[in-house]
mmCIF entry with sequence, helices, sheets and N, C-alpha, C, O atoms, coordinates in Angstrom:
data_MODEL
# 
_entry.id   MODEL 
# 
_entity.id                         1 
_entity.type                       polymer 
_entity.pdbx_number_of_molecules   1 
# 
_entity_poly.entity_id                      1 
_entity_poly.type                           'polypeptide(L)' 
_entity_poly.nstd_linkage                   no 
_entity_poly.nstd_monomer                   no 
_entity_poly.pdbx_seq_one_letter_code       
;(UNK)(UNK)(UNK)(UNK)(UNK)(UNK)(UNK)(UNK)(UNK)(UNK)(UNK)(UNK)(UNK)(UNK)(UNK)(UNK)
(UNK)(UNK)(UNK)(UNK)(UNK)(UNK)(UNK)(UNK)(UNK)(UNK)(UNK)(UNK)(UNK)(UNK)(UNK)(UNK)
(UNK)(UNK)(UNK)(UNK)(UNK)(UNK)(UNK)(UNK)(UNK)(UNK)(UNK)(UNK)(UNK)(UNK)(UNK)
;
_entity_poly.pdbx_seq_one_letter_code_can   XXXXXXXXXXXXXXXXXXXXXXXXXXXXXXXXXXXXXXXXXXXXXXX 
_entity_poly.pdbx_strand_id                 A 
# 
loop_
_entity_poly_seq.entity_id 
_entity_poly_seq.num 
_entity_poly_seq.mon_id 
_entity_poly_seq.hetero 
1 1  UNK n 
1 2  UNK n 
1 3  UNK n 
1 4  UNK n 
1 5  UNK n 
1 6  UNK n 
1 7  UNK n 
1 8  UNK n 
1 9  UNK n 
1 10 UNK n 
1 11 UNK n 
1 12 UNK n 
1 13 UNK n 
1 14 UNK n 
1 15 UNK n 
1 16 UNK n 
1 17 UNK n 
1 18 UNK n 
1 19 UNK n 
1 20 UNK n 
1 21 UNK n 
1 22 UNK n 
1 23 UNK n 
1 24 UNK n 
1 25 UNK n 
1 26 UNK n 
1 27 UNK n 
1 28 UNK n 
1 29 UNK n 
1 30 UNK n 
1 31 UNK n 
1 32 UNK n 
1 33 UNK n 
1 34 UNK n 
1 35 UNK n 
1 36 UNK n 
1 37 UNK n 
1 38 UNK n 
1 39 UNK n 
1 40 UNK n 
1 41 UNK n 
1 42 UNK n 
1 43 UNK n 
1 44 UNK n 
1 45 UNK n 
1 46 UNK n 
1 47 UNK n 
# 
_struct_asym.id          A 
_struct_asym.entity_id   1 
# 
_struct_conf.conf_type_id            HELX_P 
_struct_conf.id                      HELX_P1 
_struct_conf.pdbx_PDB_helix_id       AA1 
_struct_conf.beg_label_comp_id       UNK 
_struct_conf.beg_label_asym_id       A 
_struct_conf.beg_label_seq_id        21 
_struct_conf.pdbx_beg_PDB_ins_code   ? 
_struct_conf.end_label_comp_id       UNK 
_struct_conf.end_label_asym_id       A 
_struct_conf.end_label_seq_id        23 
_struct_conf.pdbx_end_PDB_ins_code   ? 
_struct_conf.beg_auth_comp_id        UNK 
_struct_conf.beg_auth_asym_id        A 
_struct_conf.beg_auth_seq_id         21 
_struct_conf.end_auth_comp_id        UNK 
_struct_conf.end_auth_asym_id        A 
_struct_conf.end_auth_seq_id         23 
_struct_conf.pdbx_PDB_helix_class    5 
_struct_conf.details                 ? 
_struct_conf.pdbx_PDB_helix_length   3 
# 
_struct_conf_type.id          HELX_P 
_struct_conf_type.criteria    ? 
_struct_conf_type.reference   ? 
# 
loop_
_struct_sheet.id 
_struct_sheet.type 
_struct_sheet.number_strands 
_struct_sheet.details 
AA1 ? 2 ? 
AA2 ? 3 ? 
# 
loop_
_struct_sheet_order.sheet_id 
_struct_sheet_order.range_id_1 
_struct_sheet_order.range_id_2 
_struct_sheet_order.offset 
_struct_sheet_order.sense 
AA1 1 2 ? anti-parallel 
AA2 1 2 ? anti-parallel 
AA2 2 3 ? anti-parallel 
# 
loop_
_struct_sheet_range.sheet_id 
_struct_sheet_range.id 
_struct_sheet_range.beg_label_comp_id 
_struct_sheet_range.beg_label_asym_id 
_struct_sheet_range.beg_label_seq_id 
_struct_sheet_range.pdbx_beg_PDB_ins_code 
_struct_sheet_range.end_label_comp_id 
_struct_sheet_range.end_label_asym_id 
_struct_sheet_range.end_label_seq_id 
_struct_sheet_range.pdbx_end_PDB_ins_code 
_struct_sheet_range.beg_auth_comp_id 
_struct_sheet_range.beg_auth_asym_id 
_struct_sheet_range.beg_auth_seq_id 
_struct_sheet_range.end_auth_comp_id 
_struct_sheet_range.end_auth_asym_id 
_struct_sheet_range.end_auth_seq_id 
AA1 1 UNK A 2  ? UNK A 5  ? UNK A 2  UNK A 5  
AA1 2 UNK A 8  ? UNK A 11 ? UNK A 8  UNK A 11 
AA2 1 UNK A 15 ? UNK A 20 ? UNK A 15 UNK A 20 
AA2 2 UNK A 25 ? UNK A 29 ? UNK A 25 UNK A 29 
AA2 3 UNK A 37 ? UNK A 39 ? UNK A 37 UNK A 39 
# 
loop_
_atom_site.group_PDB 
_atom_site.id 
_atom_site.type_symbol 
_atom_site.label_atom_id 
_atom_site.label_alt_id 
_atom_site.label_comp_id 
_atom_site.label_asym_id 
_atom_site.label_entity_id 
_atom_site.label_seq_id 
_atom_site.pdbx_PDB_ins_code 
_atom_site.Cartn_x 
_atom_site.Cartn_y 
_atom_site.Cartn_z 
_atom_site.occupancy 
_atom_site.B_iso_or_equiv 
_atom_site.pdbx_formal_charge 
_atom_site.auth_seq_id 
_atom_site.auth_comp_id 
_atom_site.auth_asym_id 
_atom_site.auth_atom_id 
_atom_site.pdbx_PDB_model_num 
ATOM 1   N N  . UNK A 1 1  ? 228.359 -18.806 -63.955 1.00 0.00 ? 1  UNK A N  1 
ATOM 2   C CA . UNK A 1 1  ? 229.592 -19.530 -63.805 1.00 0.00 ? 1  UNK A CA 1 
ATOM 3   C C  . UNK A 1 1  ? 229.696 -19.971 -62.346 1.00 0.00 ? 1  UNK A C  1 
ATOM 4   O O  . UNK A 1 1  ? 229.552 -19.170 -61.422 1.00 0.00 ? 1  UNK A O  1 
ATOM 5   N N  . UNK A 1 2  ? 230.042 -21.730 -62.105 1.00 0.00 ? 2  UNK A N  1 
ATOM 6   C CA . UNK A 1 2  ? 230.523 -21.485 -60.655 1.00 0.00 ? 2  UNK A CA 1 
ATOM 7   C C  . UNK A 1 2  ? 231.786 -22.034 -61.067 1.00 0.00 ? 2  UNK A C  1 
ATOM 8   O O  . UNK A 1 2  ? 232.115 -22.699 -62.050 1.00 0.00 ? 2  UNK A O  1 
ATOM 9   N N  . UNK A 1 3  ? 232.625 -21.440 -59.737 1.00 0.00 ? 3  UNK A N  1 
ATOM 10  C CA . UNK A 1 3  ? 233.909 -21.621 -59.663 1.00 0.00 ? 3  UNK A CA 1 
ATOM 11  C C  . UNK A 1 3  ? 234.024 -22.164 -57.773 1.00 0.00 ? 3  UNK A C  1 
ATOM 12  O O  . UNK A 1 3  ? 233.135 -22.113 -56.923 1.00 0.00 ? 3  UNK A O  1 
ATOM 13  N N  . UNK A 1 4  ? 235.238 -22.576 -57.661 1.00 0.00 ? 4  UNK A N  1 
ATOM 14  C CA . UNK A 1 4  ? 235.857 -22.464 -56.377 1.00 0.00 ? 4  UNK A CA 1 
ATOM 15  C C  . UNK A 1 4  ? 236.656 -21.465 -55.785 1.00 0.00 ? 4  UNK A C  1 
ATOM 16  O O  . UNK A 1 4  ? 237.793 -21.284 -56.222 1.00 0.00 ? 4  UNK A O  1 
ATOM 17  N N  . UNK A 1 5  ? 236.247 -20.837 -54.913 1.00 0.00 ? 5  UNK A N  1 
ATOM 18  C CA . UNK A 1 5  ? 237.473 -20.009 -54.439 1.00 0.00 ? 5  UNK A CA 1 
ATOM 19  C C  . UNK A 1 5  ? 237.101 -20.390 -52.770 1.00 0.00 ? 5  UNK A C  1 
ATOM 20  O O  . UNK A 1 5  ? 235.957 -20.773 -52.526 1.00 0.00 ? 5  UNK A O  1 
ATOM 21  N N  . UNK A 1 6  ? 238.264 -20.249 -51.469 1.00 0.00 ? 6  UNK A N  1 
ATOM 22  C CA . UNK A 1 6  ? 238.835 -19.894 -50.968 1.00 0.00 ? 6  UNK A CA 1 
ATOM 23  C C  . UNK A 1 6  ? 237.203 -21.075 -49.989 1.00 0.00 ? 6  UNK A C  1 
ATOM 24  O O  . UNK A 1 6  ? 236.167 -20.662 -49.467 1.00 0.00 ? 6  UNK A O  1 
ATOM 25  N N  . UNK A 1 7  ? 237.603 -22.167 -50.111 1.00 0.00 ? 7  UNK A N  1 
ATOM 26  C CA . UNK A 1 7  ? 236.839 -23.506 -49.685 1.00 0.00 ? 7  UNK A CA 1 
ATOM 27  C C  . UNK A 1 7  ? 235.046 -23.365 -50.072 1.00 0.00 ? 7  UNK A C  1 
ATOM 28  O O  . UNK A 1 7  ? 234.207 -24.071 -49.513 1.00 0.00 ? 7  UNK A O  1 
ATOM 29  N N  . UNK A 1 8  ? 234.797 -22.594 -50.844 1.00 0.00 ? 8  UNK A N  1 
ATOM 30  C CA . UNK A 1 8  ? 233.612 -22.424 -51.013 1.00 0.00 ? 8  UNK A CA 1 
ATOM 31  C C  . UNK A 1 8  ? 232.956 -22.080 -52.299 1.00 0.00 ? 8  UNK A C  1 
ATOM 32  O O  . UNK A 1 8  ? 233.089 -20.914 -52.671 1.00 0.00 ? 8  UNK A O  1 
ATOM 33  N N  . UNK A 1 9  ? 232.229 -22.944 -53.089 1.00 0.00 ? 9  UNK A N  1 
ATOM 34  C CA . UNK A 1 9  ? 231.184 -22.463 -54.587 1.00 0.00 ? 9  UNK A CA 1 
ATOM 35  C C  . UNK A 1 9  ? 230.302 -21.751 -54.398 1.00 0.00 ? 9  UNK A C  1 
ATOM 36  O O  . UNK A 1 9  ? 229.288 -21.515 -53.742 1.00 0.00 ? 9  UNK A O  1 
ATOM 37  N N  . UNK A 1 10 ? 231.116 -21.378 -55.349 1.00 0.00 ? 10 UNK A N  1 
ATOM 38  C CA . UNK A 1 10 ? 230.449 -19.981 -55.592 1.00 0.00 ? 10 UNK A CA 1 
ATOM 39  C C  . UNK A 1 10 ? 229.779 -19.504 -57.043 1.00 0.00 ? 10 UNK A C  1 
ATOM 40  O O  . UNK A 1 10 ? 230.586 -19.287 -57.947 1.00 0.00 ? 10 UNK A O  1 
ATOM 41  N N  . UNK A 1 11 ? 228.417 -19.332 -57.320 1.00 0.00 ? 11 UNK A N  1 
ATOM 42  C CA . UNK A 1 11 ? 227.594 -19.168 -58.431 1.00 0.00 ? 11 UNK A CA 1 
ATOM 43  C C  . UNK A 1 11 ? 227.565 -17.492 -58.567 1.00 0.00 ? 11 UNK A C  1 
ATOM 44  O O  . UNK A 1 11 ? 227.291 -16.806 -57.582 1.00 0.00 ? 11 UNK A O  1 
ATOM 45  N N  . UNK A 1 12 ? 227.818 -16.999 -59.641 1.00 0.00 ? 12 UNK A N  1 
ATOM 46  C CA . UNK A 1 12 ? 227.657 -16.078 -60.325 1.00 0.00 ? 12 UNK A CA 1 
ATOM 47  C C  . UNK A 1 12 ? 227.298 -15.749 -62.233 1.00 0.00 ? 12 UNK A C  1 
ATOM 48  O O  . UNK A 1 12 ? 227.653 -16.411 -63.208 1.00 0.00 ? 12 UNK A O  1 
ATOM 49  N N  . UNK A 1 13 ? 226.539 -14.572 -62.159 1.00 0.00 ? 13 UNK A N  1 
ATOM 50  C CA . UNK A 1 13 ? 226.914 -13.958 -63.665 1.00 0.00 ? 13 UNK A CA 1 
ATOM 51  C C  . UNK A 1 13 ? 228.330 -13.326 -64.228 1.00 0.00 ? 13 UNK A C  1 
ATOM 52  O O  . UNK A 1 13 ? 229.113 -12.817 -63.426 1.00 0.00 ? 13 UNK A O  1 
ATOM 53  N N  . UNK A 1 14 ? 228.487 -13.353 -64.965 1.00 0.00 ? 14 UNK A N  1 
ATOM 54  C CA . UNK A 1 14 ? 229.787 -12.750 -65.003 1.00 0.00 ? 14 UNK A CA 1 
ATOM 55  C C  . UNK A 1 14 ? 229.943 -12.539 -66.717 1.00 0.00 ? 14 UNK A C  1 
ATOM 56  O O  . UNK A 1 14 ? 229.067 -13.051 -67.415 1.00 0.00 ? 14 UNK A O  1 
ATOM 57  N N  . UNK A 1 15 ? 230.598 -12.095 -67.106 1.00 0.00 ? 15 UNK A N  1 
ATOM 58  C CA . UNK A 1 15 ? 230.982 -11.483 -68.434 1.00 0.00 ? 15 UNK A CA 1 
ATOM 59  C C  . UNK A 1 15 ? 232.452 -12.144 -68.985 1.00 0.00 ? 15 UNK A C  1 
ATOM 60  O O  . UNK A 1 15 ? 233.296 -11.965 -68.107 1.00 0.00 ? 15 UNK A O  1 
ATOM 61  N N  . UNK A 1 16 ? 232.745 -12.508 -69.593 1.00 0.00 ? 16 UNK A N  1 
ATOM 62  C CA . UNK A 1 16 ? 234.498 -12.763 -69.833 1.00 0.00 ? 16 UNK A CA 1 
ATOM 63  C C  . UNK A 1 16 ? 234.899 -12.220 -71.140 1.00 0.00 ? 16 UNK A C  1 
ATOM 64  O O  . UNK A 1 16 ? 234.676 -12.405 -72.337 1.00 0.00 ? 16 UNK A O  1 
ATOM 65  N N  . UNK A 1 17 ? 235.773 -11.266 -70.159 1.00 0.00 ? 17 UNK A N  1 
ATOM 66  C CA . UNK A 1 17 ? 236.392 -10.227 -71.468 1.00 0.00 ? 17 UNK A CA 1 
ATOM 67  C C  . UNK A 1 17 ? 237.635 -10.781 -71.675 1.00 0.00 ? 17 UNK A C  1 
ATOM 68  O O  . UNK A 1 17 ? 238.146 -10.135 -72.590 1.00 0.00 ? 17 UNK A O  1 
ATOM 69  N N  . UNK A 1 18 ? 238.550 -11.830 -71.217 1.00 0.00 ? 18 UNK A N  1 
ATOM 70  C CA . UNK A 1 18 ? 240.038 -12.501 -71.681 1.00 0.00 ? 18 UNK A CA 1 
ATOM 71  C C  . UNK A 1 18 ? 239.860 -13.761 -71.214 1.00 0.00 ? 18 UNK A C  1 
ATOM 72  O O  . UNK A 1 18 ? 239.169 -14.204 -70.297 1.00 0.00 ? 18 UNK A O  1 
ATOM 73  N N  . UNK A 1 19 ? 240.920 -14.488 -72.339 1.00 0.00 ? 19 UNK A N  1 
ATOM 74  C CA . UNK A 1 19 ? 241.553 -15.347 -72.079 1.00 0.00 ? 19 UNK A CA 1 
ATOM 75  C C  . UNK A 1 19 ? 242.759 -15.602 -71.829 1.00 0.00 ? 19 UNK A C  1 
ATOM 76  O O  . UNK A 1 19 ? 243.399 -15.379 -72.856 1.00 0.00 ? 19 UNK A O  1 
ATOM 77  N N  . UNK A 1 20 ? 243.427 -15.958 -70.998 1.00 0.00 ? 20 UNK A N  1 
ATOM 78  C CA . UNK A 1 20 ? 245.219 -16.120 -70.956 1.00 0.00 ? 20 UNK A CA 1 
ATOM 79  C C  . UNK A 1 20 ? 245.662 -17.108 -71.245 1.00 0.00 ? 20 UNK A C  1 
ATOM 80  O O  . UNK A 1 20 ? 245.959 -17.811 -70.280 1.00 0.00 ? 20 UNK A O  1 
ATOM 81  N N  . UNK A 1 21 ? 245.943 -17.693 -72.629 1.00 0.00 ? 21 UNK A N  1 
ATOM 82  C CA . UNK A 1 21 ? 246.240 -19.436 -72.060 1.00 0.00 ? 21 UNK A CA 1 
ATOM 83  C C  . UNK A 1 21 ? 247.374 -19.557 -71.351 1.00 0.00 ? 21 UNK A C  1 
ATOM 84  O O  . UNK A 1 21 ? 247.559 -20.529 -70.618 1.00 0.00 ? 21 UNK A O  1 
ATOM 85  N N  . UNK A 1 22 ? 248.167 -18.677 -71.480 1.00 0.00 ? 22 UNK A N  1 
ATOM 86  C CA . UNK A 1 22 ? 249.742 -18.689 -70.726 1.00 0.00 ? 22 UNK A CA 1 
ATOM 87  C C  . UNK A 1 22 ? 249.440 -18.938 -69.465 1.00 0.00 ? 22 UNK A C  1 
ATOM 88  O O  . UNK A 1 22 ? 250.131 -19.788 -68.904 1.00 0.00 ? 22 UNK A O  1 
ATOM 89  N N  . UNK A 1 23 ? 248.636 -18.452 -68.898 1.00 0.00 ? 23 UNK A N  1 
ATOM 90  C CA . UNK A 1 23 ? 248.146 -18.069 -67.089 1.00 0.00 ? 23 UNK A CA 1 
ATOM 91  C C  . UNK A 1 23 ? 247.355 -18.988 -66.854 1.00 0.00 ? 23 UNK A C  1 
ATOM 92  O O  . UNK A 1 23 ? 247.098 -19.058 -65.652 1.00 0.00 ? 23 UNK A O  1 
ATOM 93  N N  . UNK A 1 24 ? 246.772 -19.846 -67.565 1.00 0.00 ? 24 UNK A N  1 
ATOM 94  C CA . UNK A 1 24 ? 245.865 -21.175 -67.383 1.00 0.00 ? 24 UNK A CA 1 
ATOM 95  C C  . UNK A 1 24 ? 244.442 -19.971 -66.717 1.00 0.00 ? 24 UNK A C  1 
ATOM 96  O O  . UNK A 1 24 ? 243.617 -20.263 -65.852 1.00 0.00 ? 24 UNK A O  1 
ATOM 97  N N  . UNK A 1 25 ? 244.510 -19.219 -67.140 1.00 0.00 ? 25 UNK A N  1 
ATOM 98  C CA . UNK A 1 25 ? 243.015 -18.033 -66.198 1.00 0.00 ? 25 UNK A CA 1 
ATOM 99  C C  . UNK A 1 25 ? 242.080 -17.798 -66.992 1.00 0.00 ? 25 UNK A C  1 
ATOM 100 O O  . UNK A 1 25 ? 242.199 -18.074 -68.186 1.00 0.00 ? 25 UNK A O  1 
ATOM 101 N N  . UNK A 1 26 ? 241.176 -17.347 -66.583 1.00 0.00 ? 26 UNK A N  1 
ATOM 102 C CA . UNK A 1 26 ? 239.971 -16.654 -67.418 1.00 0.00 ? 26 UNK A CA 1 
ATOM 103 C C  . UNK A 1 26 ? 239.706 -15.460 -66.542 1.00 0.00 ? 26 UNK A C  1 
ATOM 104 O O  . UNK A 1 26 ? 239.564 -15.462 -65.319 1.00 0.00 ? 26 UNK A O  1 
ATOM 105 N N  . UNK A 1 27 ? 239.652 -14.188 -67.572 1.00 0.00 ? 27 UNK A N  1 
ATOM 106 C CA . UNK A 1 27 ? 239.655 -12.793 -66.508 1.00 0.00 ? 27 UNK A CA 1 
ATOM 107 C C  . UNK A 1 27 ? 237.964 -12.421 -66.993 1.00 0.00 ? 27 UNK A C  1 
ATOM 108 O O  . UNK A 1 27 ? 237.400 -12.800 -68.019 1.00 0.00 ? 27 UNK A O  1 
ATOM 109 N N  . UNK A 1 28 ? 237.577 -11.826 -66.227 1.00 0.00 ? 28 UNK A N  1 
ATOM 110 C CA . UNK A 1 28 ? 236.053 -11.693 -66.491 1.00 0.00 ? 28 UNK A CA 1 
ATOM 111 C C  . UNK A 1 28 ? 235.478 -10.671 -65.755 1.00 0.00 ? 28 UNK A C  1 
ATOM 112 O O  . UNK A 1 28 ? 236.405 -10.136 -65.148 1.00 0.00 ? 28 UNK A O  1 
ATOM 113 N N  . UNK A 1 29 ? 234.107 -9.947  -65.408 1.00 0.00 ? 29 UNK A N  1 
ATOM 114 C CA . UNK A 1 29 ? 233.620 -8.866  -64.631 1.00 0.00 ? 29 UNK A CA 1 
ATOM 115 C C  . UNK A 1 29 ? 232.421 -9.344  -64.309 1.00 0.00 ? 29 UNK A C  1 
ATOM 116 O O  . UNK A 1 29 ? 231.794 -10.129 -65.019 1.00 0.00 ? 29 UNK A O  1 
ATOM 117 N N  . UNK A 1 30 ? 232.060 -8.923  -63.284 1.00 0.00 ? 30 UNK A N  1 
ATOM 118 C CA . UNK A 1 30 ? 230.898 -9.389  -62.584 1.00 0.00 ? 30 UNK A CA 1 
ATOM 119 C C  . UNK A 1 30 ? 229.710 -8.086  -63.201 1.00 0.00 ? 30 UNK A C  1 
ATOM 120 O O  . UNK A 1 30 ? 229.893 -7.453  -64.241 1.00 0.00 ? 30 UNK A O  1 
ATOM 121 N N  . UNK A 1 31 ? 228.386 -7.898  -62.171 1.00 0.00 ? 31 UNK A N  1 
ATOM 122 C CA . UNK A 1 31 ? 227.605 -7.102  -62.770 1.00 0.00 ? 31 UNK A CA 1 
ATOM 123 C C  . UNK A 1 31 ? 228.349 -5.620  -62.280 1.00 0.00 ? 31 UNK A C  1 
ATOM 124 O O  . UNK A 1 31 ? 228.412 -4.558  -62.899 1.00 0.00 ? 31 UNK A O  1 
ATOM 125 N N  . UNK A 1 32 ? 228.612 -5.798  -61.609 1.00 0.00 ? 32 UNK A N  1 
ATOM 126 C CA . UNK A 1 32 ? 229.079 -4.134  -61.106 1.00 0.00 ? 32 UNK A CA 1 
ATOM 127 C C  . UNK A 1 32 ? 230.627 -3.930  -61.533 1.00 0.00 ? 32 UNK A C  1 
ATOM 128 O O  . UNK A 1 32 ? 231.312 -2.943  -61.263 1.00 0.00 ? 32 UNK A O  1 
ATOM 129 N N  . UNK A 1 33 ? 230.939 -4.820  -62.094 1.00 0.00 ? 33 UNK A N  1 
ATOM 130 C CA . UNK A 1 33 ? 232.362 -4.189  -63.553 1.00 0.00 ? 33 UNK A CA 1 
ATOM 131 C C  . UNK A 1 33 ? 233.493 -4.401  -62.068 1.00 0.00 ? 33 UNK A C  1 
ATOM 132 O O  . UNK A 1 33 ? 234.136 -3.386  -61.799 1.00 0.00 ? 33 UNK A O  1 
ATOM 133 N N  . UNK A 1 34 ? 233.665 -5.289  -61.408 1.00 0.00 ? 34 UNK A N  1 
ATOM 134 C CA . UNK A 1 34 ? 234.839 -6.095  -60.704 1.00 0.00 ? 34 UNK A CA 1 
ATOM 135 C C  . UNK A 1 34 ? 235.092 -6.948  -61.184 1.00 0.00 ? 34 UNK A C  1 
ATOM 136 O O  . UNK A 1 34 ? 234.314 -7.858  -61.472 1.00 0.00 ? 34 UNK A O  1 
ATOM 137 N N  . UNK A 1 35 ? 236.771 -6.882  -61.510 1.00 0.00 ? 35 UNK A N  1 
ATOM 138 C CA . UNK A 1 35 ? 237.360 -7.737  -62.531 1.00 0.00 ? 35 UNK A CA 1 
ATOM 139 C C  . UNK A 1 35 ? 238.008 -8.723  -61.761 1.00 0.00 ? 35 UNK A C  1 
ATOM 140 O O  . UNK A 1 35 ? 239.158 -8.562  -61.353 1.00 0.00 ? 35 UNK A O  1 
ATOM 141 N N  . UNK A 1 36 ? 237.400 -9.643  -61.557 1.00 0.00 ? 36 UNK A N  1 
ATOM 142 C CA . UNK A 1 36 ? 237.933 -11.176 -61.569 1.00 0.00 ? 36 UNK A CA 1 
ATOM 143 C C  . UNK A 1 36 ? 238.957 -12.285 -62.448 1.00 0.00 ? 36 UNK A C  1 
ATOM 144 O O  . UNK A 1 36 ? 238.491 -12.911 -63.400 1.00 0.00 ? 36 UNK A O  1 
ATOM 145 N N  . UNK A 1 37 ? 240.212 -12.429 -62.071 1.00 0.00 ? 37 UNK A N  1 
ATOM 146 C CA . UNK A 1 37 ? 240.827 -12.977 -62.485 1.00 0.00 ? 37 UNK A CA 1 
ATOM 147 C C  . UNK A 1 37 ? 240.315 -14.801 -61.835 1.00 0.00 ? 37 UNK A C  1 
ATOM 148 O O  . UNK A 1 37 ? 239.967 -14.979 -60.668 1.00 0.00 ? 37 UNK A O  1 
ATOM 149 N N  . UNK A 1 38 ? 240.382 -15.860 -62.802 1.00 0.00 ? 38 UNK A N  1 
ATOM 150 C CA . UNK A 1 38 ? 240.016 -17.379 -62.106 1.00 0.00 ? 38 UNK A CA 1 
ATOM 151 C C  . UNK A 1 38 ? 240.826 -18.131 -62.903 1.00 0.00 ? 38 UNK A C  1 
ATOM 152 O O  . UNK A 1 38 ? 241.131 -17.919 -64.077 1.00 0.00 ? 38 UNK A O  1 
ATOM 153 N N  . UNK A 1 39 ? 241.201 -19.148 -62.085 1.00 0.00 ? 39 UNK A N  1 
ATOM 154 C CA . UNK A 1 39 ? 242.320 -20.106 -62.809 1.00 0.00 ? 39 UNK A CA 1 
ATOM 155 C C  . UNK A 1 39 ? 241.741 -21.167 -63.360 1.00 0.00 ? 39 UNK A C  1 
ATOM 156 O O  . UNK A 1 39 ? 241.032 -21.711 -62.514 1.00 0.00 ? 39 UNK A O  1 
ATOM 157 N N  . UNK A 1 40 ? 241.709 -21.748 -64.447 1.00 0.00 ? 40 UNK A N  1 
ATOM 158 C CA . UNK A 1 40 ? 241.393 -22.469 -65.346 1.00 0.00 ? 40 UNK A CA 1 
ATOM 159 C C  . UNK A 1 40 ? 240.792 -23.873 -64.210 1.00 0.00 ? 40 UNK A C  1 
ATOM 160 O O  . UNK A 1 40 ? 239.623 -24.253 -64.264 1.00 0.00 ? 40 UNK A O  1 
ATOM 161 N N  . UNK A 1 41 ? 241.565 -24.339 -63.483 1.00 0.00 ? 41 UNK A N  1 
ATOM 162 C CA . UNK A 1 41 ? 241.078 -25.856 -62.010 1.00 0.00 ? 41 UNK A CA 1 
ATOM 163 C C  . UNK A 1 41 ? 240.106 -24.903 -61.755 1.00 0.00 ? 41 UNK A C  1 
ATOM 164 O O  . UNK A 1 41 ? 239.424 -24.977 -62.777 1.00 0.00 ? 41 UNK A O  1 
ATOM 165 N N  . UNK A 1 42 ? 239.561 -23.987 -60.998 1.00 0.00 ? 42 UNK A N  1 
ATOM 166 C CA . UNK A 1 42 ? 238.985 -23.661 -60.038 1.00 0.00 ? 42 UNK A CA 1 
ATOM 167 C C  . UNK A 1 42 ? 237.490 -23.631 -60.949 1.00 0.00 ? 42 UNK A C  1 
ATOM 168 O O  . UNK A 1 42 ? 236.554 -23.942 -60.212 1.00 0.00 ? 42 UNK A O  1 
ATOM 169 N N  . UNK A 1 43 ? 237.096 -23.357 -62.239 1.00 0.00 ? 43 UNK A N  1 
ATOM 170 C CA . UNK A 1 43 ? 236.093 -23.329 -63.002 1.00 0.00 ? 43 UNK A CA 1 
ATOM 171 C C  . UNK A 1 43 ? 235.692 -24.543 -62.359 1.00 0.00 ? 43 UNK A C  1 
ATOM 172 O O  . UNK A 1 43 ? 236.328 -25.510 -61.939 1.00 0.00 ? 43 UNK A O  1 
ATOM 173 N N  . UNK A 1 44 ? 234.716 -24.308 -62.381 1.00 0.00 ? 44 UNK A N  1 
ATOM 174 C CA . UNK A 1 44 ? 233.037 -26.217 -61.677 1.00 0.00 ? 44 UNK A CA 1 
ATOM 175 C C  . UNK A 1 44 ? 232.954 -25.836 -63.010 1.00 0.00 ? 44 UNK A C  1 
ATOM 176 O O  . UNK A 1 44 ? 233.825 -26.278 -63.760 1.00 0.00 ? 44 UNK A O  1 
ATOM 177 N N  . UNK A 1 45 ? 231.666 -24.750 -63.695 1.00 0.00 ? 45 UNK A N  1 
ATOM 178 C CA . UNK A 1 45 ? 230.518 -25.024 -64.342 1.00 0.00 ? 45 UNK A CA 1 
ATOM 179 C C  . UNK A 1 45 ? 230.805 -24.047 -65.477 1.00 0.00 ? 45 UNK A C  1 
ATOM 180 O O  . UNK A 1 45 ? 231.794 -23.330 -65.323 1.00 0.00 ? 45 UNK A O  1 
ATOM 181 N N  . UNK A 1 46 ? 230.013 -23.895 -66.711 1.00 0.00 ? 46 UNK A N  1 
ATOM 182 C CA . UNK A 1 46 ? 229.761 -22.621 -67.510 1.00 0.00 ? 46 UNK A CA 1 
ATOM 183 C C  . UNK A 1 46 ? 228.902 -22.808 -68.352 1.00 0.00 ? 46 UNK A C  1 
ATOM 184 O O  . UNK A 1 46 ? 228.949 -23.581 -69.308 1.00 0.00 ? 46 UNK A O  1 
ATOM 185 N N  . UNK A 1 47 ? 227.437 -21.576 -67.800 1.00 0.00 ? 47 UNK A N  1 
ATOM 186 C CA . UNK A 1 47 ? 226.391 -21.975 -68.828 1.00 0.00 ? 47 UNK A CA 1 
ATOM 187 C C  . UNK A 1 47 ? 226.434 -20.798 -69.611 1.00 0.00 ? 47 UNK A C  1 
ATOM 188 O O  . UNK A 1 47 ? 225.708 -20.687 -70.599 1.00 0.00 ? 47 UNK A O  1 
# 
């Protein structure tokens, strides 16, 4: 997945265990099980 965060893309693996549509987010975990919340704009890519 890349996303944008905080002026910079950023490529990762990641897992996505929710969806919020209320929150416009996608919550997800990386390899070492840190749970990342991302807002629906900030998604670039998803392979």
């Amino acid at each position: 997945m890349t996303y944008f965060e905080d002026g910079y893309l950023l490529t990762n693996y990641m897992t996505v265990i929710d969806i919020d549509p209320l929150n416009n987010a996608v919550i997800c975990t990386d390899a070492f099980y840190n749970k990342i919340t991302l807002q629906f704009s900030n998604i670039v890519d998803v392979k």
